[in-house]
LUMVOKOL-419131 format. One line per field, with one value per residue (C-alpha): residue number from 1; x, y, z. Coordinates in Angstrom, 2 decimals. Each point is the difference from the previous one (the first is absolute). Example, Ala and Ser with C-alpha at 12.3 -4.5 7.8 and 13.67 -1.06 7.14 Angstrom:
BEGIN
num	c(1/2)
x	c(12.30/1.37)
y	c(-4.50/3.44)
z	c(7.80/-0.66)
END
This chain:
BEGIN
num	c(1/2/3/4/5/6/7/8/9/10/11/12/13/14/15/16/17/18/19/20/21/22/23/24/25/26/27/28/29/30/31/32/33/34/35/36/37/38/39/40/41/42/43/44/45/46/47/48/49/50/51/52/53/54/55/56/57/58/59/60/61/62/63/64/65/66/67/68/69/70/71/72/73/74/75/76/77/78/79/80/81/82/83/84/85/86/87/88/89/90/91/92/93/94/95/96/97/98/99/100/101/102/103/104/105/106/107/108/109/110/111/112/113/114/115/116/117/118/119/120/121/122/123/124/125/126/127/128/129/130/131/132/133/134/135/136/137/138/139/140/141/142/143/144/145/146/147/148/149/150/151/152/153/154/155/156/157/158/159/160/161/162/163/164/165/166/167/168/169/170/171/172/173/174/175/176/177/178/179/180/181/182/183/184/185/186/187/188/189/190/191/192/193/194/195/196/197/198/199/200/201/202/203/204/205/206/207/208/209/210/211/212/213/214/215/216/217/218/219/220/221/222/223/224/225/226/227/228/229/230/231/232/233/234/235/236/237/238/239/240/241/242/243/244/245/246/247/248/249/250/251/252/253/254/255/256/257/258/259/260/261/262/263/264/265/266/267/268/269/270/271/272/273/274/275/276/277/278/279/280/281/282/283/284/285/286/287/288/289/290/291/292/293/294/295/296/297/298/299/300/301/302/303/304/305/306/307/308/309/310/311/312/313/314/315/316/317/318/319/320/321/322/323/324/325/326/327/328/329/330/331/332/333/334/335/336/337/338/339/340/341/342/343/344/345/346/347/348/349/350/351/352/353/354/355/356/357/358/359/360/361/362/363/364/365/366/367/368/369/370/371/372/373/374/375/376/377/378/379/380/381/382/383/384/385/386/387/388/389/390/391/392/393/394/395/396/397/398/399/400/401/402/403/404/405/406/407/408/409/410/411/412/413/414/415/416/417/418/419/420/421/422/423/424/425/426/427/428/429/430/431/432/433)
x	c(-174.65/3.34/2.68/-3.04/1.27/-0.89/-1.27/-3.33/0.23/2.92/-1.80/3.05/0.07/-3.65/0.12/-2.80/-3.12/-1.76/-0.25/-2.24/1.79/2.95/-2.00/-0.56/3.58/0.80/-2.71/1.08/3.42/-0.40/-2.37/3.17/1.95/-1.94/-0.66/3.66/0.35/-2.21/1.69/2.95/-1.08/-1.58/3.10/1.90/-2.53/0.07/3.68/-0.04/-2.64/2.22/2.83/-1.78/-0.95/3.15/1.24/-2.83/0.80/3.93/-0.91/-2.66/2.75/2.77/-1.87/-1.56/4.11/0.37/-0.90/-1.99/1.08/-2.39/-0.18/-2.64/-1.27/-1.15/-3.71/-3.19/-2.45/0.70/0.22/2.45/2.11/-0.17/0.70/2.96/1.86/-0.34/0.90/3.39/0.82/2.17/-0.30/3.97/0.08/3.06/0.28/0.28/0.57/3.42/1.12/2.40/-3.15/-2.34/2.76/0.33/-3.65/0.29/2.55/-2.09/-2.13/2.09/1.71/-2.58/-3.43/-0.79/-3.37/-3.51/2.48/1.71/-0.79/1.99/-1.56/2.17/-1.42/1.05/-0.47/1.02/2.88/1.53/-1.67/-3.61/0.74/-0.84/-2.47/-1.86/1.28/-1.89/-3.26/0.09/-1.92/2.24/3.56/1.31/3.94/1.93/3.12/0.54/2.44/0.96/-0.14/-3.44/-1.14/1.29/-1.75/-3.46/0.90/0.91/-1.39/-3.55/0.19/-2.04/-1.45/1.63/2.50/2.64/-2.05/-2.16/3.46/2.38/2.73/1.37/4.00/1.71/0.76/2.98/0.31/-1.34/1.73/-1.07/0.68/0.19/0.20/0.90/1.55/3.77/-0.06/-1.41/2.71/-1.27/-3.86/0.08/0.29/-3.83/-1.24/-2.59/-0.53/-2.28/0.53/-2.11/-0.33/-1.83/-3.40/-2.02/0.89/3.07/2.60/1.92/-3.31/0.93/3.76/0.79/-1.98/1.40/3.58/-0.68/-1.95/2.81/2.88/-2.08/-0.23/-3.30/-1.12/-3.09/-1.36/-1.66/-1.82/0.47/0.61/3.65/0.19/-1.50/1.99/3.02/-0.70/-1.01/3.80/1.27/-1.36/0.34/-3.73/1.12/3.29/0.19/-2.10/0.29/-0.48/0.70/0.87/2.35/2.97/1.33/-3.66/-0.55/-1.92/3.44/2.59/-1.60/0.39/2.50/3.21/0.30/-3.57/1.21/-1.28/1.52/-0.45/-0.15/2.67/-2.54/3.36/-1.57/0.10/-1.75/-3.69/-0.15/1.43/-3.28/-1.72/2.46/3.58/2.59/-0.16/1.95/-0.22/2.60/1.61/-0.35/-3.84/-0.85/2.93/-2.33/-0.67/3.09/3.65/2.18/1.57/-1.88/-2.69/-2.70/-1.10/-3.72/-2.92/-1.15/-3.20/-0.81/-2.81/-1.85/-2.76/-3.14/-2.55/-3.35/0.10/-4.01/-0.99/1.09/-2.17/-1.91/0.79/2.08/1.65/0.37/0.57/3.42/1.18/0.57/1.40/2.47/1.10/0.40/2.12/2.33/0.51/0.47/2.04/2.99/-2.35/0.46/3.87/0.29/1.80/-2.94/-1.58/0.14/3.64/-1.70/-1.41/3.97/-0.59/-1.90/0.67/-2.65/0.51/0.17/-2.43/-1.69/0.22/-3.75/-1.45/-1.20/0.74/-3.41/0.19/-0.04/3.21/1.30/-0.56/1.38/3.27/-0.16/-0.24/2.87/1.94/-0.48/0.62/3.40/1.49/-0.11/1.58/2.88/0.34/0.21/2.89/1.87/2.27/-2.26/2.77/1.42/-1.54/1.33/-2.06/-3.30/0.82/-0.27/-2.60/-2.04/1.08/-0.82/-3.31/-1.36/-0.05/-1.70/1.59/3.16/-3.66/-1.82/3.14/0.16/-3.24/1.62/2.05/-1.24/-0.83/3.07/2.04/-2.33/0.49/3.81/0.09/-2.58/2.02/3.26/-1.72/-1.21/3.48/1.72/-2.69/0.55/3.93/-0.22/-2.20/2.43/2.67/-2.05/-0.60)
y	c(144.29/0.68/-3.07/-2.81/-3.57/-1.94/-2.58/0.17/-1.43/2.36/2.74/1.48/2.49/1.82/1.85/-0.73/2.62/-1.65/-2.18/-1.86/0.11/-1.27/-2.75/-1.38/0.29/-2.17/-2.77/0.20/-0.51/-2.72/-1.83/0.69/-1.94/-2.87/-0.16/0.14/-2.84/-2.47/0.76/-1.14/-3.13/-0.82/-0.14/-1.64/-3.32/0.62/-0.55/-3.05/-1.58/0.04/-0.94/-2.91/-0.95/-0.11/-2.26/-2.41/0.12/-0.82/-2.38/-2.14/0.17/-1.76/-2.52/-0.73/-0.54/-3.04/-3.49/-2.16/-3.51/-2.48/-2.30/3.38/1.09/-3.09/-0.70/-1.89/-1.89/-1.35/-3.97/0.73/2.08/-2.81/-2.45/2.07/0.64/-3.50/-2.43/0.35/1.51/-2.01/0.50/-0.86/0.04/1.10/0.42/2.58/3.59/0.62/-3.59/-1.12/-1.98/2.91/1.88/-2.91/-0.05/3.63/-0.78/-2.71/2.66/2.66/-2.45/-2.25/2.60/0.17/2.07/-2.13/-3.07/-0.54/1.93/-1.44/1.47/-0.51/-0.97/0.94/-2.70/-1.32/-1.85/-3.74/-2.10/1.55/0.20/-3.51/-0.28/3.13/-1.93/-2.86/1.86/3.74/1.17/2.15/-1.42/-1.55/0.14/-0.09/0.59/-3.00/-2.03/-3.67/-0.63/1.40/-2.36/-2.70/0.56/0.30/-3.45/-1.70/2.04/1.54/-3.24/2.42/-2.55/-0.46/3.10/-1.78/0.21/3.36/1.89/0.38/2.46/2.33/0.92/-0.54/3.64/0.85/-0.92/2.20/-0.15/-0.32/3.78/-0.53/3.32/0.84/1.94/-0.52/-1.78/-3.23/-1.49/-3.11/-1.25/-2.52/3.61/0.42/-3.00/0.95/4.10/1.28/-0.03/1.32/-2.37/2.91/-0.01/-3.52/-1.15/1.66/-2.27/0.79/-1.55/-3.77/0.05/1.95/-2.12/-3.24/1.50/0.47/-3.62/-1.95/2.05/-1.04/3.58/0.76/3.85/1.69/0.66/3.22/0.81/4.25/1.71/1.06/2.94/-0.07/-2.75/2.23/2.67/-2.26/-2.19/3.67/0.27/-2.47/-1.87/-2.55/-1.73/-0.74/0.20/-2.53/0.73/-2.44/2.36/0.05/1.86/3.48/1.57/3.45/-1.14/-0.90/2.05/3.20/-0.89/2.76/-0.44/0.02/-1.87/-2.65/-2.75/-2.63/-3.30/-3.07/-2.78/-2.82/-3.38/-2.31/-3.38/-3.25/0.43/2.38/-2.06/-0.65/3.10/2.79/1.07/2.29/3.59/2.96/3.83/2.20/3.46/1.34/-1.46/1.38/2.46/1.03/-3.90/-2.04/1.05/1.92/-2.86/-2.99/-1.89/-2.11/-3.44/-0.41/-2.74/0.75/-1.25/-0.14/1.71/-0.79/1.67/-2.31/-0.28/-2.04/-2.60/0.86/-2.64/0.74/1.98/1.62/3.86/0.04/-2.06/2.05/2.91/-1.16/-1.98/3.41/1.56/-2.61/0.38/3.23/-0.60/-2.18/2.12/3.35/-1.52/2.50/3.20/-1.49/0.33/3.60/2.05/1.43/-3.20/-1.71/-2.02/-3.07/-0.49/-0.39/-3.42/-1.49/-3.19/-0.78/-3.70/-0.73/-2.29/-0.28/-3.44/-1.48/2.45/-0.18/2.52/1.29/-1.07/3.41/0.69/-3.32/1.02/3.12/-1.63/-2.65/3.06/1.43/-3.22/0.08/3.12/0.34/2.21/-2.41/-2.60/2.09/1.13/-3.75/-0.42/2.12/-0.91/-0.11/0.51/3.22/2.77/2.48/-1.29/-0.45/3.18/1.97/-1.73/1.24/3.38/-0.02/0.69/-3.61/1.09/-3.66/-2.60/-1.71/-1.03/-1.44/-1.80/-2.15/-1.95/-3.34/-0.13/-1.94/1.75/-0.87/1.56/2.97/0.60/-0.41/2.85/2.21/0.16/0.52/3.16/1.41/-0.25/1.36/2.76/0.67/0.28/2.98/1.68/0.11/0.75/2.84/1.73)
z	c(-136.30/-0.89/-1.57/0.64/-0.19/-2.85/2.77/0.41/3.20/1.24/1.95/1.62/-2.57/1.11/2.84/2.78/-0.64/2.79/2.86/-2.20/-3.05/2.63/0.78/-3.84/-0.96/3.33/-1.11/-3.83/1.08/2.00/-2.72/-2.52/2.33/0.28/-3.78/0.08/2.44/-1.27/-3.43/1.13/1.78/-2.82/-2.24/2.88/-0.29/-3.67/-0.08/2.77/-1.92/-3.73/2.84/1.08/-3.96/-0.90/2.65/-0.27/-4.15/1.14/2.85/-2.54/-2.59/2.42/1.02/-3.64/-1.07/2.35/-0.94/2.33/0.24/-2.24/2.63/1.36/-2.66/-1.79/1.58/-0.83/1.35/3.92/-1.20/-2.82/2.55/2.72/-2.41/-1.43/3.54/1.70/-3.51/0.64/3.03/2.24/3.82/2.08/3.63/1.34/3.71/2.05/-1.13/1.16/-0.95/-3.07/-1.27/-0.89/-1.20/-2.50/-0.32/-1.05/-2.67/-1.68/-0.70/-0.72/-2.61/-1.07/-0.22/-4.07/0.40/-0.63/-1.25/3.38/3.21/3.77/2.66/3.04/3.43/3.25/2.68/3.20/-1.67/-1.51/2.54/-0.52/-3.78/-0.81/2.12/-2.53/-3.06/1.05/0.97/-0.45/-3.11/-2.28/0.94/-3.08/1.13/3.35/1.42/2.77/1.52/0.09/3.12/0.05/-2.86/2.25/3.30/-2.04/-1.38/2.85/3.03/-1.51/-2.33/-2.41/-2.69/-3.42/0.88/-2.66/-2.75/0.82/0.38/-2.06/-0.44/-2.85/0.88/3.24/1.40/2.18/3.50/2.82/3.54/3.34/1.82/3.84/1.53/3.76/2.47/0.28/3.06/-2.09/-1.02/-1.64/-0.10/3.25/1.52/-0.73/1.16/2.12/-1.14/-2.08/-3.69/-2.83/-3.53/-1.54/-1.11/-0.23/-3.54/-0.72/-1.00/3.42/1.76/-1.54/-1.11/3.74/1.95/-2.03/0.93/3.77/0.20/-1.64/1.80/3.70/0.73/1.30/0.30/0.87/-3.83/-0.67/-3.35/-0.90/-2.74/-0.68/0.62/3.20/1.04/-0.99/2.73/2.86/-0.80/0.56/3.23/1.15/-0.04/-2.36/-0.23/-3.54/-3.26/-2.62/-3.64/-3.29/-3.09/-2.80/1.26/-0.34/1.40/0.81/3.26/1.17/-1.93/1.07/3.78/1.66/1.30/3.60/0.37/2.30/-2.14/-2.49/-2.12/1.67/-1.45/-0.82/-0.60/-2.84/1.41/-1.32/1.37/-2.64/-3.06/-1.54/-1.19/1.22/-1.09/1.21/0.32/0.77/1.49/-1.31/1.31/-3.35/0.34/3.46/0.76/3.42/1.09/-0.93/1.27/-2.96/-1.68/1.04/-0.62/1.82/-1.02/-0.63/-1.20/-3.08/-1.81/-3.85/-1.36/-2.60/-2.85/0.50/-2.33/-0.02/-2.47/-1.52/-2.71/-3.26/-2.00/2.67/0.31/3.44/-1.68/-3.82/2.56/1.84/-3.31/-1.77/3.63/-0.35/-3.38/0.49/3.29/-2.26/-2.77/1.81/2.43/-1.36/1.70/3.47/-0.67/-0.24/2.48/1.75/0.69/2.95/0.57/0.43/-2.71/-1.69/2.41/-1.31/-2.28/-2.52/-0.08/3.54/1.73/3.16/1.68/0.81/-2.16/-4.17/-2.33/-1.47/-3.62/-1.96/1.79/-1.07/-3.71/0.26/1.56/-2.91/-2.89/1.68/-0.10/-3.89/-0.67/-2.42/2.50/2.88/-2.14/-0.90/3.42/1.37/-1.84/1.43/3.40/2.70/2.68/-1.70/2.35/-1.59/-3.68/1.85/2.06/-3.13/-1.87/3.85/-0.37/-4.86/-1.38/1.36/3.62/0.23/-2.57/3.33/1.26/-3.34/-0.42/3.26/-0.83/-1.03/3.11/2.98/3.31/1.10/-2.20/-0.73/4.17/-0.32/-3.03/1.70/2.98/-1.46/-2.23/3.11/1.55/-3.06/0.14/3.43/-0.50/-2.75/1.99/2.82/-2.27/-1.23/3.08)
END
């Protein structure tokens, strides 16, 4: 044995005696190996196990640094809890999901949501004309967004009972317009008499006011009751010649129709059979650049909306329940101003009424605060008639204080200064583009 290696396991260095002795160092070297093998493995899972430690540790300590909301962490037993969630929690239909109502729906609750104090859950639903039907029966509507004409037809067509004094309403909201859309080859709406039309789905507000439209106009179509949507495709090919749809203008349901689609707005002239609930309306280029020719605009009936509310017996808790919704309506009303907010809302007049219709009595109070408030004196004494004064006092801190200030005027005149804001409003946005 000459230069052995200090290996015990290294047997190249001894030379074979034997075919037997040949044999063992084979075996004993292949036993080394193994040893060697499992050795190895074993450090591998060593090291992925104080790997996987390590991680875990990490992983545990990330997620221990976040915060989970209160509103999920704070627990108990199941009556508290149900007790907790449902004392003030407001439910708001809107209307349908694409629709200008549930996207104001959605902004009540964006804005007005204050935890366990105030929670709005907005409601999707078929639309105005089914909405007051819900606030009327449907458990767990406390607010709707409606129409006047709707309120109307259940007075005098359904002749619900005692509808003046079981409805009420909280703010007049902006119009919404009547969207007639066709092929190009219908010029005017004695073109459909006869063809197929969809109103949208039963209840939506285009089911009443579209229907009210066609009857008083004496054109008589072949109704059909389908979602949007659906309706949309089959006026594309042809199946349909026109869908109807009531909504507060720009939508995206319309906006986002190509260019080159063959179809466009139906002018809707404003004539007398409509001087009772309805009001002018307009389509716009800018509006619908796909729809309406560059430059012009199309002359529409328009409808005003309004936020209903239930008027519940004082004192009960539907009624403790909308009281604070509407104070907090009122005194946030600066939120609904912001830039991201739906243009709309910068419509809408605080102070206006709704003819035929009472304004519930929180609302009344919170008018009557504003009325006293020091602010709204000063501001009255300023000149009405200077746009530019009012204009700024809009665009200051007070997003809302032109509107406080118009409560002593009469309808009339609150009307007359309305308009002319809109107009001036209208003219610097033209200048500004």
């Amino acid at each position: 044995m000459s230069n052995p290696s200090c290996d015990p396991f290294d047997l190249s260095a001894y030379p074979p005696k034997s075919a037997r002795e040949h044999h063992l160092r084979d075996s004993l070297k292949r036993a080394c190996e193994a040893v060697q093998l499992h050795a190895l493995k074993g450090a591998a899972c060593l090291a992925v196990g104080l790997l996987a430690v390590t991680l875990g540790t990490e992983f545990v300590g990330s997620a221990h640094s976040q915060v989970v909301p209160k509103s999920l962490e704070q627990g108990g037993p199941d009556a508290v809890l149900k007790q907790r969630k449902n004392t003030w929690t407001v439910g708001v239909a809107g209307g349908q999901l694409s629709g200008t109502y549930m996207t104001f729906a959605d902004e009540l609750a964006d804005v007005l949501d204050d935890g366990d104090n105030l929670r709005v859950v907005p409601i999707v639903t078929h639309g105005a004309a089914s909405n007051l039907d819900d606030l009327l029966y449907l458990r767990g509507v406390d607010v709707v967004m409606t129409q006047s004409d709707v309120f109307e037809y259940f007075r005098t067509q359904r002749k619900t009972p005692n509808l003046e004094s079981r409805i009420h309403y909280i703010l007049r909201l902006p119009v919404s317009e009547l969207h007639v859309l066709a092929r190009t080859d219908v010029q005017r709406l004695e073109d459909l008499r006869g063809k197929k039309v969809s109103f949208g789905p039963a209840g939506a507000a285009s089911s009443l006011t579209g229907t009210i439209v066609f009857q008083r106009l004496g054109v008589h179509v072949e109704q059909v009751l389908i979602d949007n949507a659906t309706a949309l495709e089959k006026v594309k090919s042809g199946e349909l010649a026109a869908l109807v749809r009531v909504i507060g203008k720009p939508v995206g349901f319309f906006a986002q129709i190509p260019p080159n689609s063959g179809l466009h707005l139906v002018p809707i002239p404003f004539s007398k059979v409509f001087t009772d609930h309805y009001t002018l309306g307009e389509f716009s280029s800018q509006e619908y650049p796909t729809l309406v020719p560059q430059e012009e605009k199309i002359d529409t009936i328009a409808v005003p909306a309004v936020l209903a509310v239930f008027n519940w017996p004082k004192n009960t808790a539907r009624y403790r329940r909308v009281k604070r919704f509407t104070e907090a309506l009122f005194t946030r009303w600066d939120k609904f101003m912001e830039p991201h907010r739906h243009p709309k809302w910068r419509d809408v007049n605080l102070a206006a009424t709704v003819p035929g219709w009472t304004r519930w009595s929180v609302a009344e109070e919170m008018l009557s605060r504003m009325q006293k408030d020091p602010k709204v004196a000063e501001f009255q004494q300023k000149d009405m008639r200077d746009g530019d004064s009012w204009q700024k006092d809009m665009r200051a801190g007070g997003s809302w204080s032109f509107l406080e200030s118009v409560i002593n005027l009469t309808e009339e005149q609150r009307e007359e200064l309305y308009h002319e804001f809109l107009q001036r409003h209208k003219q610097r946005e033209s200048v500004q583009r």
